[in-house]
C-alpha distance (Angstrom), angle and dihedral (degrees) to the residues before:
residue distance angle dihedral
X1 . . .
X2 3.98 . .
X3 3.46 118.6 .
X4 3.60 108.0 -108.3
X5 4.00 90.2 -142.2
X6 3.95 82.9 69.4
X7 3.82 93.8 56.7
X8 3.79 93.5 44.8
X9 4.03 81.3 49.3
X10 3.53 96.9 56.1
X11 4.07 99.9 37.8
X12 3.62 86.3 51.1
X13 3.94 95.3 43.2
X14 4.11 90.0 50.8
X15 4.14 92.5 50.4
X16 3.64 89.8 49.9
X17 3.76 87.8 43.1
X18 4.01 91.3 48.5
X19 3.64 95.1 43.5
X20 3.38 94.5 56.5
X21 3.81 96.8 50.7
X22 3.33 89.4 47.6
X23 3.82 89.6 57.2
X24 3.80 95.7 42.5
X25 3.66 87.3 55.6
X26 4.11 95.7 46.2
X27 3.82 88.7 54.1
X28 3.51 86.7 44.5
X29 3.77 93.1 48.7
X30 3.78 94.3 51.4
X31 3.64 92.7 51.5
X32 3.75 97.0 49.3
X33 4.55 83.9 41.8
X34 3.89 82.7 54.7
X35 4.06 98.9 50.4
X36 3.71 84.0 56.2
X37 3.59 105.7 44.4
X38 3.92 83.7 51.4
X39 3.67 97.8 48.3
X40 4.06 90.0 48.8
X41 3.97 88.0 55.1
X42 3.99 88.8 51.8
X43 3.39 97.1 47.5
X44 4.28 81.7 40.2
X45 3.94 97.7 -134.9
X46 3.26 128.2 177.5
X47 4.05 116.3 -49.0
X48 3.52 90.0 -138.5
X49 3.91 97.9 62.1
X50 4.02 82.2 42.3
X51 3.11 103.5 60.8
X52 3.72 96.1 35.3
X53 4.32 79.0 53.3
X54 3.91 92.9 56.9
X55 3.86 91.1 46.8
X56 3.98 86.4 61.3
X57 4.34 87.6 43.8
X58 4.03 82.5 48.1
X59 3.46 92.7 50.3
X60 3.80 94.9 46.2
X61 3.85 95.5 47.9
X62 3.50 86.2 48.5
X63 3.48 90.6 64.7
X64 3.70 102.2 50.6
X65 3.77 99.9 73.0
X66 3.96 89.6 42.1
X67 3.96 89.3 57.8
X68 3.76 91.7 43.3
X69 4.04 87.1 50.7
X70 3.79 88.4 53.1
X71 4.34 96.0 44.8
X72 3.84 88.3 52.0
X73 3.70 90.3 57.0
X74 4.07 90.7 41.1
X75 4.08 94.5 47.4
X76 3.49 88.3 40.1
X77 4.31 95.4 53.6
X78 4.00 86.7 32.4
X79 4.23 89.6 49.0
X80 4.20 92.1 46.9
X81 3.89 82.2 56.2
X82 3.63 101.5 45.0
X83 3.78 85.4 47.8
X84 3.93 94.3 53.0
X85 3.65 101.1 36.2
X86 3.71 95.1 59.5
X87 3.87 90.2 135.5
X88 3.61 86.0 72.9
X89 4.19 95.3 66.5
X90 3.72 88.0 121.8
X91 4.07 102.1 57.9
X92 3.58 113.2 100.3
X93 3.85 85.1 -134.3
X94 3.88 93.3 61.4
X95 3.34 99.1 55.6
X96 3.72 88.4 47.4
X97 3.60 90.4 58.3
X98 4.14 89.9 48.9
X99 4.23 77.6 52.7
X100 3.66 89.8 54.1
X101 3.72 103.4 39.8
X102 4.25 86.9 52.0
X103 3.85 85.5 50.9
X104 3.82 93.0 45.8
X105 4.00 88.9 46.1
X106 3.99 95.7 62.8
X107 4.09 86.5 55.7
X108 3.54 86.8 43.4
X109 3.72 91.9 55.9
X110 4.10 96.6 45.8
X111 3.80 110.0 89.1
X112 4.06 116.9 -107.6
């Protein structure tokens, strides 16, 4: 039978994983939200659709520091069982999680 220290591995490695796509894209989101809303006040269109605009870039920004809040708690949990499970160096699904954890670390390390 599997080892269930592999299954934790992986479940753990994939939230980290999702979490910090999810965060790449939020950032990504907000900066894309915030092109627009700037372009509509050059071109001076209609307040309405402006303000309704920044809502969505509020909303977006919003979200960045929530997913960041959330991938600190997922590197951290996934990191604590990297570092214990050391025995497990030569499963595939360990060093995928190392793979993960570096990927995770360079959002870590770019400000909210």
């Amino acid at each position: 039978m599997a080892d269930p220290r592999i299954k934790s591995l992986k479940i753990k490695s994939g939230i980290v994983k999702r979490i910090t796509k999810e965060k790449v894209m939020y950032v990504q989101e907000a900066e894309k939200q915030d092109e627009k809303v700037q372009q509509m006040k050059e071109k001076k269109d209609d307040e309405y659709h402006i303000r309704k605009q920044e809502e969505v870039l509020a909303e977006a920004r919003m979200m960045v520091p929530e997913c960041h809040k959330r991938l600190v708690k997922a590197y951290e949990d996934l990191k604590n069982l990297v570092d214990c499970e050391t025995d497990l160096n030569e499963f595939q699904e360990y060093q995928a999680a190392l793979s993960i954890l570096s990927d995770a670390k360079v959002q870590l390390d770019v400000a909210n």
